[in-house]
N, C-alpha and C positions, 0 to 999 in steps of 0.2 A: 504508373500514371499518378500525378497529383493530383488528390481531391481537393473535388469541389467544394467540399463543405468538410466539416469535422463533427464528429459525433462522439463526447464522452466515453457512454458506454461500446464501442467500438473500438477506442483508444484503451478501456481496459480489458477488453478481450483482446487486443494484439500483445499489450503487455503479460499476459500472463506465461506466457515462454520464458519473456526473459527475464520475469520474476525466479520462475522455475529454475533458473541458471545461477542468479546472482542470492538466491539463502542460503543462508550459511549454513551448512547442513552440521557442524558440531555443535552449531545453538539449536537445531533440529532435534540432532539426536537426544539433546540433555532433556529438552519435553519429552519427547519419547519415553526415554529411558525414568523420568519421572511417573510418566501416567504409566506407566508398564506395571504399576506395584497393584495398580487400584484391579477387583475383582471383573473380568472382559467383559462381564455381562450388565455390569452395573452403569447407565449413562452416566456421561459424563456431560454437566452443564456448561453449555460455551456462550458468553458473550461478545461478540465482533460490532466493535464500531466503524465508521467508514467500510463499509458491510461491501459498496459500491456494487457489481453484479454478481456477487459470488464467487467469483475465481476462488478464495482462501479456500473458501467452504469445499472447495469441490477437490482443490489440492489435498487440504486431511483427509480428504474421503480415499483420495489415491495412492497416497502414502502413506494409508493404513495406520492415522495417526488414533483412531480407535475405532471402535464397531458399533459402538451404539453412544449413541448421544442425542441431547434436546437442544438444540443451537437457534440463538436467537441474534439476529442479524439487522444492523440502526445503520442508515444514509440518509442526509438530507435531503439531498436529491431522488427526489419520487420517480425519475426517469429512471435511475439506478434501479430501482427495488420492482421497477414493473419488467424492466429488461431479466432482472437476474430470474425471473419463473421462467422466460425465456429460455435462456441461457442453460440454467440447470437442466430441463428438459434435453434440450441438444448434446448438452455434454455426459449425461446420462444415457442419453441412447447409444452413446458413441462410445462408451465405456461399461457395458453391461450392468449398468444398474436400472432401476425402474421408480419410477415419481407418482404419486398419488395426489390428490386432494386429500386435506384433515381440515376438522373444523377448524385449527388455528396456522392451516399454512399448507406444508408441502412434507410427504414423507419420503425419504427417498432409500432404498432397498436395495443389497443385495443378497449374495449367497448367504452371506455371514453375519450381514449389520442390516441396522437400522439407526436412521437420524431424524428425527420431527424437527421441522425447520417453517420458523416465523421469522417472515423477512418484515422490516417497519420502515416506517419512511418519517423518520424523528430527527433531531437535534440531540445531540450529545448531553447539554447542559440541562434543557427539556427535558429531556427521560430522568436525569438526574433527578433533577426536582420534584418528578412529580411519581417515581420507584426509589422513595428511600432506601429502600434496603436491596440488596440482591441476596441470589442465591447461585450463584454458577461459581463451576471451579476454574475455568480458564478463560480469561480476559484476550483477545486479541484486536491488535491493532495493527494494520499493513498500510505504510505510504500514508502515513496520517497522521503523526505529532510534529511534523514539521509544517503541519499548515495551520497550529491551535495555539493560544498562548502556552507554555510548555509547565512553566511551573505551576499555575492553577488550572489545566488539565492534570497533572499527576496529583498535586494535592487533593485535587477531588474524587478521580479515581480512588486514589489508595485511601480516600478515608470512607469512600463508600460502603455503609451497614459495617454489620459488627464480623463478619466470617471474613475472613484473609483471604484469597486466590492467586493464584497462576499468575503471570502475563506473559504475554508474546507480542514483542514490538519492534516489527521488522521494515525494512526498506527507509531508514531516517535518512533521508540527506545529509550531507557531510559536507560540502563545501567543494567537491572538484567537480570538473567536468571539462572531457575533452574531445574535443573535435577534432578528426582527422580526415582528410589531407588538410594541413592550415591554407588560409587563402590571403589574407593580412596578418602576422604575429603580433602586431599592435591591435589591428583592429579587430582582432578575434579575441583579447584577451579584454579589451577594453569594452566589446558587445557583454561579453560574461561578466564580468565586472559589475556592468549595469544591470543582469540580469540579477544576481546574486540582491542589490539593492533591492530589488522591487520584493523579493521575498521577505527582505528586514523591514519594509515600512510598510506590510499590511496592518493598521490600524483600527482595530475596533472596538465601543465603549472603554478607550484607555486600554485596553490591552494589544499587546501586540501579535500579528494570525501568522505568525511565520518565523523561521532562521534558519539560514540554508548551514547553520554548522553544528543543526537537532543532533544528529547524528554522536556527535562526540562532546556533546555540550549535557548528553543523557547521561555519562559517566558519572555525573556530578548529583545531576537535579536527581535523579531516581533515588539515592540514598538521602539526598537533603529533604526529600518528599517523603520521608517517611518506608519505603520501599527498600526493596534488596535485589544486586544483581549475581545471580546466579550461572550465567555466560553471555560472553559479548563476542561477537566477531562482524567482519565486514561481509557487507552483500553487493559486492558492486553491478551494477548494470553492465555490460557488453555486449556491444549489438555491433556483429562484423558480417559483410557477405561472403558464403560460401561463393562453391565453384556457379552453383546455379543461383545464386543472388541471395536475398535476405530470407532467412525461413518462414515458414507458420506467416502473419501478418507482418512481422516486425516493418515491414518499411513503411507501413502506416503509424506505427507506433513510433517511427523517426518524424514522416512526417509530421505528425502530432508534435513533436517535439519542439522542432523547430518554429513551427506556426504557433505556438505558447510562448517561443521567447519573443516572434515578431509580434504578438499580439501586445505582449509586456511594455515593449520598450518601443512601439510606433510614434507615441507622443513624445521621447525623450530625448529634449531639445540639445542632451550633451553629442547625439550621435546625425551626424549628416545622412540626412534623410534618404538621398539618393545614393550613396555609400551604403546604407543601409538596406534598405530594397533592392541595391546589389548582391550582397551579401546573402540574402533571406534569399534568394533567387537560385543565388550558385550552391548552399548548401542541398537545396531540394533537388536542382540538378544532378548534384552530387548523390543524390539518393535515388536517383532514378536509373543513373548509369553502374545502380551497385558498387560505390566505392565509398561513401562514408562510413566512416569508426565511429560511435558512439561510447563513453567509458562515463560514468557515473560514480561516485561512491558516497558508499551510503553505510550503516551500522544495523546490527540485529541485536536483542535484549532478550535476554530471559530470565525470568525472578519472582519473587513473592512481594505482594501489596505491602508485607510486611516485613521491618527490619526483624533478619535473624542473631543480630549482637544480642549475648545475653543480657 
């Protein structure tokens, strides 16, 4: 059924399957295999920006990317950070762990671990400003330098306070994306096309909030930022129907998709309007009868704040 309406945080609990599918699990394992030296029992400090409901949070928790940790979690969207108490909760109960109240948030518990967890409802540059220094060793960012100016987000990251950290910078767009079955080849490449522009000209105080080609454009700016990349691979999206249709949510997480790009491109006078509202129509049909492909592609990062060149 197509919704009625669309709901953020809804669109990223449908996503988080097919985030699940498309990390790269050898940029995975190299954090792994990094925090695997430090002593188990000693937390480990995480910072997450576009924090959004937790899904990341709750993935390291399940992929036992440590046991004990003080994770501290920034979204500017306050719907985000009220939903993710939500969310944590439900996905806790669903997975045998158990959530508490703490004076500064949420703890959440099992056999083995423990994580104290403060979720905010801040601004990226905000927080900056007003927590000069940090103290956490792992920086994570998920589906989120592709919507911030790129080179002074990492410049500020990496030169934040005096201690060096971690990062993890996963799901960057990349510039493809494809639809299948095609319905127009002109006019499906020329809808993308457009779509791709609207992420280049987000515009704000002189800088620019987007590039849909972050993804491989990070190869560059992370070392010319001061930073070091330690593994790179691709995380692509793929979202296909099984025998019984689309899994978990995902076919809300298509629809979401497509109603972003009709959302994008409704005023844009290069695409015939009713052409267009055709199109926006038959994708979602297409998603209703279980037969659209989705494919994305996108880059994962892992590295240090700081150049390791001697």
């Amino acid at each position: 059924m197509i919704p009625g309406g669309y709901r953020f945080s809804r669109y990223l609990e449908a996503k988080k399957s097919v985030d699940d599918r498309a990390l790269n699990r050898n940029v995975w394992d190299k954090i792994a295999n990094s925090l695997s030296t430090r002593p188990i029992e000693l937390p480990l400090k995480i910072f997450e920006v576009g924090a959004g409901i937790g899904t990341m949070l709750a993935r390291m928790i399940e992929w036992e990317l440590f046991h004990f940790a003080e994770y501290t979690g920034i979204d500017s969207q306050i719907e985000n950070i009220q939903y993710a108490h939500i969310y944590l909760r439900d996905w806790a109960k669903h997975n045998n762990y158990q959530v508490s109240e703490s004076k500064n948030g949420l703890i959440v518990s099992g056999k083995d671990s423990e994580i104290k967890v403060n979720l905010l409802n801040a601004d990226l540059f905000e927080y900056i400003d007003s927590h000069p220094s940090h103290g956490f060793d792992l920086l994570v960012a998920n589906a989120f330098l592709d919507l911030v100016p790129l080179p002074a987000t990492l410049r500020q990251l990496f030169d934040w306070g005096q201690k060096d950290y971690l990062y993890y910078f996963s799901i960057n767009y990349d510039g493809l994306t494809i639809l299948e079955p095609v319905i127009d080849a002109q006019f499906d490449q020329l809808v993308l096309s457009l779509y791709h522009d609207t992420m280049n000209e987000r515009i704000k105080d002189g800088y620019r909030y987007g590039d849909h080609q972050t993804g491989r454009h990070l190869l560059k700016s992370i070392p010319r930022e001061g930073g070091s990349i330690l593994s790179a691979g691709s995380s692509d999206w793929v979202v296909y129907p099984g025998p019984g249709g689309y899994p978990m949510g995902e076919a809300y997480f298509l629809h979401f998709i497509i109603h972003t790009i009709d959302k994008a491109l409704r005023e844009v006078h290069l695409l015939d309007k009713q052409q267009f509202t055709q199109w926006i129509n038959l994708r979602h049909a297409q998603i209703e009868h279980s037969e659209l492909v989705y494919i994305a592609h996108q880059m994962d990062y892992f590295g240090n704040s700081r150049s390791l060149e001697a």
